[in-house]
Structure formats: C-alpha cells, structure tokens
NUDRENLUM-906207 format. One record per atom (N, C-alpha, C): x, y, z; residue in one letter. Coordinates in steps of 0.2 Angstrom, whole numbers, plus 5000, padded with zeros to 4 digits. Atoms other than C-alpha are relative to their C-alpha. Layout:
N
XYZA;...
This chain:
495
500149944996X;510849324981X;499649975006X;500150024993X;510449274999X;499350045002X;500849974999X;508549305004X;500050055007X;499949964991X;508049435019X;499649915002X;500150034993X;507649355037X;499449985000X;500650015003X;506149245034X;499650035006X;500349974996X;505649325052X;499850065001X;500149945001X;505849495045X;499650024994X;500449985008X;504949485027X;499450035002X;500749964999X;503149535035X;500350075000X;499749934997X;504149695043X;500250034994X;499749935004X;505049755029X;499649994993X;500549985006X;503549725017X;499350025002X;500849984999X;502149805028X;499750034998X;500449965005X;501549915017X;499650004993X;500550035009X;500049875002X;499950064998X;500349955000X;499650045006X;500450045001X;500049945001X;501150245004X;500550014995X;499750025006X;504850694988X;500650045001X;499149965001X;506550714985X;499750044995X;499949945004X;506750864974X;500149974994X;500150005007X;506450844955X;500250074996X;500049945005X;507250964942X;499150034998X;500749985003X;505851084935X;499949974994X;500150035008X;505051004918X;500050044997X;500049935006X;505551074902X;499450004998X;500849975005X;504451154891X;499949914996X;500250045002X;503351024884X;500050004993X;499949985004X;504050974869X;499349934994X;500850065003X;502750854854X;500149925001X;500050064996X;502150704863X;500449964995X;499850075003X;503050554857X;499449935000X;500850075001X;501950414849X;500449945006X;500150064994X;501750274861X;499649944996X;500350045002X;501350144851X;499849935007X;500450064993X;499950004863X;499649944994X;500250065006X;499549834856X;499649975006X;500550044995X;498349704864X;500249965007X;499650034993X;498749634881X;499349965005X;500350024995X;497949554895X;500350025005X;499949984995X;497949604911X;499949965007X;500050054997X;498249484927X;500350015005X;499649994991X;498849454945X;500049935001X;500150064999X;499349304954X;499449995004X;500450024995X;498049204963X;499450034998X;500749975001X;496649304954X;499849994992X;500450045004X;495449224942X;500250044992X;500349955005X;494849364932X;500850044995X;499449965004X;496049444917X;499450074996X;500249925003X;495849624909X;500149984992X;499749945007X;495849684891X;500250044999X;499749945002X;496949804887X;500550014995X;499549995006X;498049884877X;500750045004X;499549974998X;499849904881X;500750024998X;499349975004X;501549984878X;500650005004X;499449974994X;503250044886X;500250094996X;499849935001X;503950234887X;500750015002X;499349994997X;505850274887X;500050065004X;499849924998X;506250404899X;500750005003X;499350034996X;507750444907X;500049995007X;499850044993X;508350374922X;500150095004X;499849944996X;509050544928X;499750064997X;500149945005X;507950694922X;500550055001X;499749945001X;509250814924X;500549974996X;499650025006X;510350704911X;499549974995X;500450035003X;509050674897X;500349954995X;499950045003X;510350584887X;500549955002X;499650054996X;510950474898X;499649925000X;500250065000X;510450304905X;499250004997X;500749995002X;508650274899X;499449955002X;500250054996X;507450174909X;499249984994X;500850015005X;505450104900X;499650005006X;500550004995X;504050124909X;499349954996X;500650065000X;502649984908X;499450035002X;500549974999X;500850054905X;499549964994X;500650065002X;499249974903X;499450044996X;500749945003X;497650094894X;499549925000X;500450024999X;496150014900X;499250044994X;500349965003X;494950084885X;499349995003X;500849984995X;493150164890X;499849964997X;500750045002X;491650064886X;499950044993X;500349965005X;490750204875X;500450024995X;499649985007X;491350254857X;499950084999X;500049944999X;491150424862X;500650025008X;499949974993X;492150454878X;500350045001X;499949944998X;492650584889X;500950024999X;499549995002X;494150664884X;500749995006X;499450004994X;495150644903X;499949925002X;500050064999X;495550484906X;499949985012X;500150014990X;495650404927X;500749955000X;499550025000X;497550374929X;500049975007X;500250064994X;497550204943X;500950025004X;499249994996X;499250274956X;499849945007X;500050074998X;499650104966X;500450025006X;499749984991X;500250104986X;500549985000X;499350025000X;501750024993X;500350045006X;499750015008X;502750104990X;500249944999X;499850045003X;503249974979X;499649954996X;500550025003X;501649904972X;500150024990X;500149985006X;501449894953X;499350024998X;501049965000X;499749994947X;499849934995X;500450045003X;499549844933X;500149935003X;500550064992X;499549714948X;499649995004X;500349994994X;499049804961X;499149994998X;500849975003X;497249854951X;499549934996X;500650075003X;496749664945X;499549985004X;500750034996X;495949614959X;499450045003X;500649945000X;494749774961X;499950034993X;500149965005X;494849824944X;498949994997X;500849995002X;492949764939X;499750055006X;500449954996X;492449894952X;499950084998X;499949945006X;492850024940X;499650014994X;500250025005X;491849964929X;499650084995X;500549935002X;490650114929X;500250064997X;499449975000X;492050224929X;500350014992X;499650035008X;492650134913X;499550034994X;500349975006X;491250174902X;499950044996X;499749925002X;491550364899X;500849995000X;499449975000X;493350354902X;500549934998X;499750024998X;494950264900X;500450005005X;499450024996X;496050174912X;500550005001X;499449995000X;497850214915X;500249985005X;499550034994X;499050104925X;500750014997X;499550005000X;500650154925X;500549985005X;499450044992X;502050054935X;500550065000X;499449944998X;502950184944X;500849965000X;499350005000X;504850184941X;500149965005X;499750054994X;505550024951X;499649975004X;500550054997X;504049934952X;499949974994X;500250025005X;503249804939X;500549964997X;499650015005X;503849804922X;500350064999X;499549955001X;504749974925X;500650025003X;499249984998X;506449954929X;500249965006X;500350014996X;505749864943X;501049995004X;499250024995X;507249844960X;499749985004X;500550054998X;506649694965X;500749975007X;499650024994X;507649624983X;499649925002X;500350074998X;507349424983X;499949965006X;500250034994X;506449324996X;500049925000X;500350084999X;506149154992X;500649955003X;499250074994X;507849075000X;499950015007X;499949994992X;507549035018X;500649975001X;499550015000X;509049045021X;500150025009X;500450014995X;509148975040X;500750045004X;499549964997X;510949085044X;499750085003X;500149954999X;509749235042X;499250015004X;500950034998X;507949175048X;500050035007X;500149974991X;508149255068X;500550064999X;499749925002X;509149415058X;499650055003X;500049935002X;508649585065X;500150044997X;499949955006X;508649745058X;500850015002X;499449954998X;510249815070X;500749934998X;499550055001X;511149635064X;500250004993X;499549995006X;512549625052X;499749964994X;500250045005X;511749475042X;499450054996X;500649965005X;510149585039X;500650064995X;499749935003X;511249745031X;500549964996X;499650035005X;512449625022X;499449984993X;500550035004X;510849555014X;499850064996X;500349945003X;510249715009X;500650054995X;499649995006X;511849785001X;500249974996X;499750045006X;512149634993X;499549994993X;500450005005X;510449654984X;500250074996X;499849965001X;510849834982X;500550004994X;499550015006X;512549784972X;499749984993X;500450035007X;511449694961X;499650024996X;500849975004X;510349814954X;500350034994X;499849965007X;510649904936X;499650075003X;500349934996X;510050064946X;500250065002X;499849944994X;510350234954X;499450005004X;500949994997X;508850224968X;500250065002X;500149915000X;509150414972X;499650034995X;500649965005X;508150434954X;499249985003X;500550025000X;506750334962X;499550025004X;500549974992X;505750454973X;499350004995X;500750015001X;503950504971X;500050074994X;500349955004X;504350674963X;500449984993X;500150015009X;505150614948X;499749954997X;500550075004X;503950454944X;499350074999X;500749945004X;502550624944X;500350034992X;499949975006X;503850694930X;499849934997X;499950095003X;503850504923X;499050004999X;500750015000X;501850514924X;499850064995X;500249975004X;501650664916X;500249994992X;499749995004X;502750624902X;499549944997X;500350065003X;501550464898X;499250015000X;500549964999X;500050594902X;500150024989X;499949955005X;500750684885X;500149954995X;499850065003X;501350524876X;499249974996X;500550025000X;499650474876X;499450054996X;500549935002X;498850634870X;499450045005X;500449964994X;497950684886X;499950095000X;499849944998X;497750854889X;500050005009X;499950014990X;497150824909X;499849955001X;500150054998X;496850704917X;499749975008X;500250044996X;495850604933X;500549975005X;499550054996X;496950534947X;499549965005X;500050024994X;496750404959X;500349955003X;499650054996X;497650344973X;499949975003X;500250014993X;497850234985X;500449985005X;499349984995X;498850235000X;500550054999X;499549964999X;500550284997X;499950034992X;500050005006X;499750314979X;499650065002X;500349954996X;498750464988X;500750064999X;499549944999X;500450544990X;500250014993X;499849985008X;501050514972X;499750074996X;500849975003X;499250604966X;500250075002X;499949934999X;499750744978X;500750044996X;499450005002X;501550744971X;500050054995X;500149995007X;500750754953X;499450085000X;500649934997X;499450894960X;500550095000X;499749914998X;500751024967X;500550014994X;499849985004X;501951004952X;499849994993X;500449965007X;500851004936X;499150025002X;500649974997X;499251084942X;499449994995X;500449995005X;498651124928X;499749954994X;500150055004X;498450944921X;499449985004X;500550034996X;497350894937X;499250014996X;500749975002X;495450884932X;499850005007X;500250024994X;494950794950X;500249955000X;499550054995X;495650674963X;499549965004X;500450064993X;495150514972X;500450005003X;499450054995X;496150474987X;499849965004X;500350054995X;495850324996X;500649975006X;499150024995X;497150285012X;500250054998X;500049954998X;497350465014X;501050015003X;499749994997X;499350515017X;500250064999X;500249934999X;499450685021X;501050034999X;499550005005X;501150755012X;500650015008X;499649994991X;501950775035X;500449945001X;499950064999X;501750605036X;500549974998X;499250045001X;503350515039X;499949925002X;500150084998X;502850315037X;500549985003X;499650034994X;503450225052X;499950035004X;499949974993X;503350345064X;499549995004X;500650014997X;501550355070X;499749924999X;500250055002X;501250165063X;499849975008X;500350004994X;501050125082X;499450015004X;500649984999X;499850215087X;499449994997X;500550015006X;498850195071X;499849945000X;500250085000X;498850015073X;499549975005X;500450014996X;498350015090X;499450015000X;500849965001X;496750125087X;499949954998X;500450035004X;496150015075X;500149945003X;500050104994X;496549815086X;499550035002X;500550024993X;495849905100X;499150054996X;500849975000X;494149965088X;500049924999X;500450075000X;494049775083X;500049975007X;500150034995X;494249725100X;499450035002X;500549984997X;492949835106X;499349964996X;500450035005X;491949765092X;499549955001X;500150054998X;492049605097X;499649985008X;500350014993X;491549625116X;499350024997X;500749984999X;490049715110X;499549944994X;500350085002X;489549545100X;500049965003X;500350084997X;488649415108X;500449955000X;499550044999X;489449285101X;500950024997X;499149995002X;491349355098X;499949995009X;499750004994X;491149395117X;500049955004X;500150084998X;490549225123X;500649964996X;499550085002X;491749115112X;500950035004X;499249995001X;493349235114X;500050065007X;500049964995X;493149305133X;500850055001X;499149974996X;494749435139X;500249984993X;499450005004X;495249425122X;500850084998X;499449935001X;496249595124X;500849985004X;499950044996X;496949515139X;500849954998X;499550065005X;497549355127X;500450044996X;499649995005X;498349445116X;500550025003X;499549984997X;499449535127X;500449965003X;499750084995X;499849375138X;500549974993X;499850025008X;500149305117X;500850035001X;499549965003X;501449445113X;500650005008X;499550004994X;502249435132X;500549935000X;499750075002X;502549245129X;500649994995X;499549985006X;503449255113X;500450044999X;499649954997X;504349375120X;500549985004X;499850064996X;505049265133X;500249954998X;499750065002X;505249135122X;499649994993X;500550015007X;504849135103X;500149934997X;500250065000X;504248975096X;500149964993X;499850015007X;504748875082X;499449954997X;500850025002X;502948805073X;500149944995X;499950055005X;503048645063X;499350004995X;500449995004X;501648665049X;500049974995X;500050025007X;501048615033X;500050064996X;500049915002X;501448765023X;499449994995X;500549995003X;499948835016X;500150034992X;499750005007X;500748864999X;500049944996X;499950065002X;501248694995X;499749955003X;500450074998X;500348565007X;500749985005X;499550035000X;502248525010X;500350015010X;499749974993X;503148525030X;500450064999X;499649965001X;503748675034X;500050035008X;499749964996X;504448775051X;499950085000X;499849934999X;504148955058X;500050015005X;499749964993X;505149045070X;499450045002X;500449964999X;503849125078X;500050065005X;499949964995X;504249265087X;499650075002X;500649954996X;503449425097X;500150064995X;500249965005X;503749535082X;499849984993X;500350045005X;503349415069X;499450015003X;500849994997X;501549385079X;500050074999X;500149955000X;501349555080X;500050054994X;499949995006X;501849615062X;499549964996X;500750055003X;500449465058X;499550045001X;500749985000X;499049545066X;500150084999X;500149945003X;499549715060X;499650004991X;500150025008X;499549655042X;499149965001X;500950035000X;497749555044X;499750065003X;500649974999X;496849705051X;499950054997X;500049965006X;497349795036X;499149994997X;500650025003X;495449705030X;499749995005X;500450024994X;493949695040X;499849924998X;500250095000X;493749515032X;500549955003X;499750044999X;495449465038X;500150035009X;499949994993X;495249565055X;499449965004X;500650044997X;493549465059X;500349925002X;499950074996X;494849305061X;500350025005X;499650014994X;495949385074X;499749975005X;500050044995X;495049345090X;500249925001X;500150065001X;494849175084X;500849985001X;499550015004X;496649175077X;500450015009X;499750004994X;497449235098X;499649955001X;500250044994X;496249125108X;500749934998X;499950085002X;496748985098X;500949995001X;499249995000X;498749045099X;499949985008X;499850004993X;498549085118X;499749965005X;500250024995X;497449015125X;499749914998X;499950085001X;497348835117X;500749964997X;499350015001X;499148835113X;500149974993X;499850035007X;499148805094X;500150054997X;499749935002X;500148915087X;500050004990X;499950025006X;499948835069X;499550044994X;500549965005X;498448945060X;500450075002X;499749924999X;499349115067X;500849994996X;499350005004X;501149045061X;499649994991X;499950015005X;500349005044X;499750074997X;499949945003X;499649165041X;500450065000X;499349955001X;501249265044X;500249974993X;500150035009X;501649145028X;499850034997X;500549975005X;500449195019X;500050064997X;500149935001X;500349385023X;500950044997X;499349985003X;502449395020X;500149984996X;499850035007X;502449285006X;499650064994X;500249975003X;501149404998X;500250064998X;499549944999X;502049545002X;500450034995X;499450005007X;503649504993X;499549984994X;500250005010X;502749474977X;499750074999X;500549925002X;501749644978X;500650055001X;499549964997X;503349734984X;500650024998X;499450005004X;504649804974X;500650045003X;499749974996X;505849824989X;500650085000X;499349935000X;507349934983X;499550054997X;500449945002X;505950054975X;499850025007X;500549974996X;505150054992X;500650035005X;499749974994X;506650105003X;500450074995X;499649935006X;507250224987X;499350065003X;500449974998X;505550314993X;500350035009X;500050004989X;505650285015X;500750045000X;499350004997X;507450325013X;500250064999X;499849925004X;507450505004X;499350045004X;500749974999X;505450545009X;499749995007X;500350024992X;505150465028X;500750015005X;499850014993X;506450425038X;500550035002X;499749954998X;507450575038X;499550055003X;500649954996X;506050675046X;499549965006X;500350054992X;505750535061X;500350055005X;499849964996X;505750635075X;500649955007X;499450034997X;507350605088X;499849955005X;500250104993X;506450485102X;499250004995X;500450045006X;505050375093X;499550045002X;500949994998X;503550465103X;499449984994X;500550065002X;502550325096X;499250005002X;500550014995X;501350305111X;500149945001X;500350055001X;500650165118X;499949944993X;500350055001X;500550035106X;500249934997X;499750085002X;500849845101X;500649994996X;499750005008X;501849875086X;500850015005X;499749954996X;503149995099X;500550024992X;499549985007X;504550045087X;500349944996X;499950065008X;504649885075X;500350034994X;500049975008X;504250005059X;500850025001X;499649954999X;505550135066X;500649994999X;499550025000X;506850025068X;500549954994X;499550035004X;506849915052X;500150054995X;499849965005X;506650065040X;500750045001X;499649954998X;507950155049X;500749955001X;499450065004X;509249995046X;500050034995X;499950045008X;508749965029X;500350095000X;499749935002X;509250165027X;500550035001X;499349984998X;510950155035X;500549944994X;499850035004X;511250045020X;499850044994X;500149985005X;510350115006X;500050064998X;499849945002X;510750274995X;499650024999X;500549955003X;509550424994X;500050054999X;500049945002X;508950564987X;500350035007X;500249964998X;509250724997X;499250015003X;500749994998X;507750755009X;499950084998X;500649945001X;506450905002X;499750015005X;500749984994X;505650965017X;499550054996X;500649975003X;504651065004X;499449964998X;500350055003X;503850904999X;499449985004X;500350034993X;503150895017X;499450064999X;500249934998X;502451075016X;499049974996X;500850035002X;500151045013X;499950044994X;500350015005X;499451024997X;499450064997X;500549974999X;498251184992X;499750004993X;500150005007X;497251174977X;499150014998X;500850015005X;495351194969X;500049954998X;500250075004X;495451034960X;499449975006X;500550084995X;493850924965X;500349955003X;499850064998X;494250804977X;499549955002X;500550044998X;493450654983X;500549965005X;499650014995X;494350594999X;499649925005X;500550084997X;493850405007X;500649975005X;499350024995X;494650345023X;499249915003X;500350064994X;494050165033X;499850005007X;500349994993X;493250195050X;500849995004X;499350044996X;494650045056X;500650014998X;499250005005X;496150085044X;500550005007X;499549984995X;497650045053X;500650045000X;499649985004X;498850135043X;499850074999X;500249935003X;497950295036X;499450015004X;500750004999X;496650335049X;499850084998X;500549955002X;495050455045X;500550085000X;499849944998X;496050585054X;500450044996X;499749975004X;497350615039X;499550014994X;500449995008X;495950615026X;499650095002X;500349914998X;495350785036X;500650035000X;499449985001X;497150835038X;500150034990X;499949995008X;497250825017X;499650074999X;500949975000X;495350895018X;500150094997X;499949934999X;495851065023X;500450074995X;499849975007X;497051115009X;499649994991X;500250005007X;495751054996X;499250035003X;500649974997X;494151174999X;499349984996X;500350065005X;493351074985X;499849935000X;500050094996X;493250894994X;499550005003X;500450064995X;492250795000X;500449935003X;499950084999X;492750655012X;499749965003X;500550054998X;491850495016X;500249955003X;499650044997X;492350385029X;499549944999X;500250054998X;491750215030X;500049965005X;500150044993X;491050125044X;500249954998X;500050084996X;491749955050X;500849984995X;499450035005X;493249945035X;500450035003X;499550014998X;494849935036X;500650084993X;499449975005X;496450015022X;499950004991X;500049995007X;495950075006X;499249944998X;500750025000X;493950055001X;499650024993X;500449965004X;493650114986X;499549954995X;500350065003X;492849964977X;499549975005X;500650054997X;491649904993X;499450064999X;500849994999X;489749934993X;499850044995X;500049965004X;489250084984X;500450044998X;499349964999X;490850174984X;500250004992X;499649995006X;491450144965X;499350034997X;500249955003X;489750214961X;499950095002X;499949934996X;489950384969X;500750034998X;499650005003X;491550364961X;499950044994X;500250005008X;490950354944X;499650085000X;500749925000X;489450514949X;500650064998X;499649964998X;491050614956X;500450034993X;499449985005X;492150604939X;499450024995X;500449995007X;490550624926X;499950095004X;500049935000X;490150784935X;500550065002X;499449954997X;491750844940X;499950025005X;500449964993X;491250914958X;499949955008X;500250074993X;491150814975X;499250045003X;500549964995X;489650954980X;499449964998X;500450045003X;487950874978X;500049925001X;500050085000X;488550704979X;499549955005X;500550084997X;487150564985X;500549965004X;499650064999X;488250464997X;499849965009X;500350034992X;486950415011X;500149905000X;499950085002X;487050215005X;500849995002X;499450034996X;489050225013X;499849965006X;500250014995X;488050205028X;499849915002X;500350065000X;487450045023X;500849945001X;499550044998X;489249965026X;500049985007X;499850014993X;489649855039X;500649934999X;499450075000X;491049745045X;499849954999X;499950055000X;491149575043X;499849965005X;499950034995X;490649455058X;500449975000X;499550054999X;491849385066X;499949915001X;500250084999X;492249205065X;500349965009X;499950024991X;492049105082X;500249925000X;499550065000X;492848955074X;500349984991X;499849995008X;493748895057X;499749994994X;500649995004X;492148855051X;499550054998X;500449935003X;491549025048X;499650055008X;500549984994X;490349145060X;499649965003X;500350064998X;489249075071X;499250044997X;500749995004X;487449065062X;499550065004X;
C-alpha cells in the first residue's frame, strides 16, 4: 500500500487534540462478564510502564444490527490505590481524533496519580483506534511519486482510496455518537453504575457526546482542550493558530534576551513562509530517527504546518524564534526540516487516520461554511483544504446537525483551557462553560493544548472528583504557571 505524501503527513495528522446519529440504546440488558488479566501498559519513546489489568469487549460494528459484524474493543482498568475505593471510576477519552486512550495516557498517566488512589482508571480505545478495530492508513513509504502530492492531486486521493479498499470496515459506524454507545456498553460490562469522564481535546467532545445521550451515568466531567459541540475542526484552525504565534511572538519581544538574539522575528518568519513559497527547498539532513542521510522537500506549507504543530507545547514553542532566525535569516534550514520529521512521523504513530477522517468527514467538514472566513492567518486554508479532499474520498455517516446543538446539564464540571492553545483557545472553554451552570473553568497562563497534568492541575483534579463539585475549589497555585524560556541558541536558554 503506497504511503501518503511525505509533505503532507504533518497536514493530515495535525490533530493530538478533537455526531453522526446513533440509534437509541436498548434497554439495558445484564452486564456481560468482561474478563481483565495483567498487562502492562506502555508508548513508544516513553520510559515509564503502567500496571494494569486488561481485556477486550465484543460489540457490534453496526448497532442497529447487533448480530452482525462484531468489532472488540481494547480496555485498560487502571485499579485505585486504596482497598476501599470509590465506587465511580475516571474514564481517560483520548484526542485526535484518532488517538488511542491506552497510548495517548502513558506519557501523563503518573499525573493521575492522586486521582488513582480513590478511584480506578479506564482507558478505552475508541473504535478505530489502538487495539480496537484500529483503521490505520500507512505512512512509512516515502514514496518519491507522491512526496510534492497535494490534497486537490490525483496521487493524494488514489492513495487514500487505496487505503480505504484495504480496511475490514464500514467507517460510517466510526463516529463519536456510537463509540459513546461502545463506552457505555464497557461502563455496564465493568459493573459501574456512573461514572467520572475526562477528555482531552477532540476527547472533550466524546465526553460531551457521552453527557447528552446517557446523562444519567455522568457523575462529573474534566475537559481539557475544550471543543464546543459548533465546532467544525479546520474551519477556524487559522485564526486560532495565529492568536497563539502571535502571543509567543509577543512573548518574545517582551524578553530581553529572545528580543536581543531574535530581532523582527515576526518579520522573519513571514519573509521565511514568502520564500518557500517562491521556491520550496529540498534539505539534505541526518534524519533524526536514524542518524542515517535523508532529504526533505520543504515547502511553505510543510514550514508552516511545522510551526503549527510545535506551538501545540510551550516547551516546543520556546524553540520557534530560534528555529525561524536560524531558517531565515542564517539560511539553514536543517533543524526546522528535521523537526517536521519528527512532529509528522509522531503523528502517524499516534494517529488512527481512517478513524479520523470517519469522525472529520461525518462531524466537521459538512458544516464548513461556503467561503473559508478564516481570517487573517498563517495556516490560510491548509486545514480546509486537506480534510475537505480526504472527504471527497471517504464514506460517511449522515451529518446530525443536532450533534452541534449546546450541551446543557447539572453534572459538575471542571473545564481547563491554555492561555496559548493553538487549537482549542480559552474562548471555547467559556462557550462550553455556559451550558454547564455547575463548572468551573481554569485557564492557564503561558501553556499551550491540553494541561491537565502541569503544575498543580492534576491536584485540583483529584480535590474536584473526591468532592464531587467544582464550587469551593483552591485553585489560586494555577497562577504560579509560567512558560518556558525561550531558547536563544541549541544550547538551551540563555543563563
């Protein structure tokens, strides 16, 4: 199977972080044992392993045929600390879309920790991600026919239907509102009565998903990376991005030495993206994977899909300045091409493509409004344009505009946005806000996309679920967050 376009992989896996119409759920009939045996739990590239206990859940592929195809779903139970614990567990819903919750969750999960003591952990790979059915679209052929492919070019859309052919799948079953039946169903399995949610990014919607059609299982909700149920990923991704560059640039001028090493850096970067524009550059590198030579086409939307993807973190937006001067204005383009590498190769491993355009393609990109009005910003219609190929290829649900309609509810929430997020800013965490009269939301200074594990935040966590209630919560110590210095060379900050 022929890889996508190695210029396009950032593009069509920019999301770490976001329903079709689902039959009603029958009556609930007696849970099904769910036998869970010992496991470990792990990610690539990340040290640290879990303990847990793990199983699979048959359910069906199509709930409107329950004796038809029959898919398993992959679930993790992180058990509580205490030999007494709380009877609602803290079910982990993972971004993306296309993210797996017992990948996504390894490299934050000791931030739960506190969390864990009273309660257990549940990570369930939603449908079409993981080890649940997963519809995986492969990338590692750089395949040099398609390496300068487009979305509007026939080689990108061959490549796509040809993964497409290959799946064991209907992705029309793979939307948000039947992986909430699929959730519930492993709610009951499990013996829960209610249950704890929290999401993050496009795992914020899930949560909503699971809020508006079983209500009565909610106890209270975390959302971190806030998508407000309107939201149609890709359309505003423009604008959103912008905001957050131009806070780290502002950032940086107002730092002594970011402004001193990296003058007019706003400047460069536009000159940067004008360049490459003009003339996109082909980067001869060591790949940062292997040590090995390797080649990148680097062009004005790869750069620019690069520094989207990095200011997803304020650890990795603290290299931008450095990462432009060094591109424009000392003309080495080899640390800016290697972390496109990097940021697209991670991508696709995190990234269970056909689940995600099974979501974009039934849930977003039918409700993109007729001209982009994007606004002003770097990105311009990049998003717009690859999700809205990949969807003149791929088959999907029926679009539910009732899925769009605001979320209203009593349940406790607890709501967390990034100051800088470039994807989910504060503003939809107060959009959600207003259909829950029971929230609180906490915005973080200086951070970037999905926070809930920095500083004191997983203990505020912990306070919110023991008492059930966001009122009352202690959460003056967020305050003590702050970005990361930026680095003023490859050596780190300057002292």
């Amino acid at each position: 199977m022929p890889s996508a376009p190695r210029g396009l992989a950032t593009l069509l896996l920019m999301l770490i972080a976001l329903g079709a119409c689902a039959p009603a759920p029958p009556p609930e009939a007696a849970a099904p044992a769910l036998a869970l045996a010992p496991c470990r739990l792990s990610a690539a590239g990340v040290a640290q392993t879990f303990s847990a206990e793990c199983g699979s859940l048959e359910v069906p592929e199509d709930p409107a045929r329950p004796d038809g195809r029959a898919i398993a779903l992959n679930i993790a139970v992180v058990p509580a600390i205490s030999r007494t614990p709380a009877p609602d567990p803290l079910f982990l819903l993972a971004g993306g879309p296309g993210q797996a919750a017992t990948e996504a969750f390894v490299p934050v999960l000791a931030a739960l920790r506190q969390a864990n003591q009273t309660r257990d952990l549940v990570l369930v790979d939603q449908r079409g991600t993981g080890g649940s059915h997963p519809l995986h679209c492969p990338l590692d052929n750089d395949d040099p026919a398609l390496a300068a492919a487009e979305p509007e070019d026939p080689a990108f859309r061959a490549w796509l239907a040809d993964c497409l052919a290959g799946l064991d799948a209907d992705p029309r079953l793979y939307t948000t509102a039947v992986a909430a039946g699929d959730l519930d169903a492993v709610r009951a399995a499990l013996g829960y009565e209610r249950i704890n949610l929290l999401g993050v990014s496009y795992g914020t919607r899930a949560a909503l998903t699971y809020l508006r059609l079983f209500p009565e299982r909610v106890r209270a909700l975390v959302l971190d990376g806030v998508v407000p149920p309107d939201m149609a990923i890709g359309a505003a991704m423009a604008g959103d991005g912008q905001r957050a560059l131009d806070m780290a640039f502002a950032a940086c001028e107002a730092d002594p030495a970011c402004a001193e090493a990296f003058p007019d850096v706003r400047a460069g970067f536009d000159a940067l993206l004008a360049a490459l524009a003009d003339e996109p550059r082909t980067v001869a590198l060591d790949d940062p994977f292997t040590g090995e030579p390797a080649e990148v086409r680097l062009t004005r939307d790869l750069a620019a899909s690069t520094v989207f993807n990095l200011s997803y973190s304020p650890e990795t937006t603290a290299l931008l300045p450095l990462l432009i001067h060094t591109a424009q204005r000392e003309g080495d383009l080899r640390p800016l091409a290697a972390q496109s590498l990097i940021v697209s190769r991670d991508a696709a491993e995190a990234i269970a493509l056909g689940m995600r355009n099974a979501v974009l393609c039934a849930e977003d990109v039918p409700f993109y409004p007729d001209t982009p009005g994007e606004g002003p910003g770097y990105l311009g219609d990049m998003m717009r344009r690859v999700f809205s190929a990949s969807c003149d290829v791929w088959p999907a649900a029926a679009p539910d505009p009732t899925a769009r309609e605001p979320v209203r509810s009593p349940v406790p929430a607890l709501l967390l946005s990034g100051e800088r997020d470039p994807v989910t800013p504060p503003a939809y965490g107060e959009a959600v806000a207003a259909g829950l009269p029971n929230s609180l939301h906490i915005v973080a200074p200086g951070q970037g996309h999905n926070v809930f594990y920095r500083g004191c935040l997983p203990g505020i966590i912990a306070d919110f679920l023991a008492e059930g209630d966001a009122a009352g919560l202690s959460v003056a110590c967020v305050r003590r967050l702050v970005a990361p210095p930026f680095f003023t060379s490859f050596t780190g900050p300057t002292p």
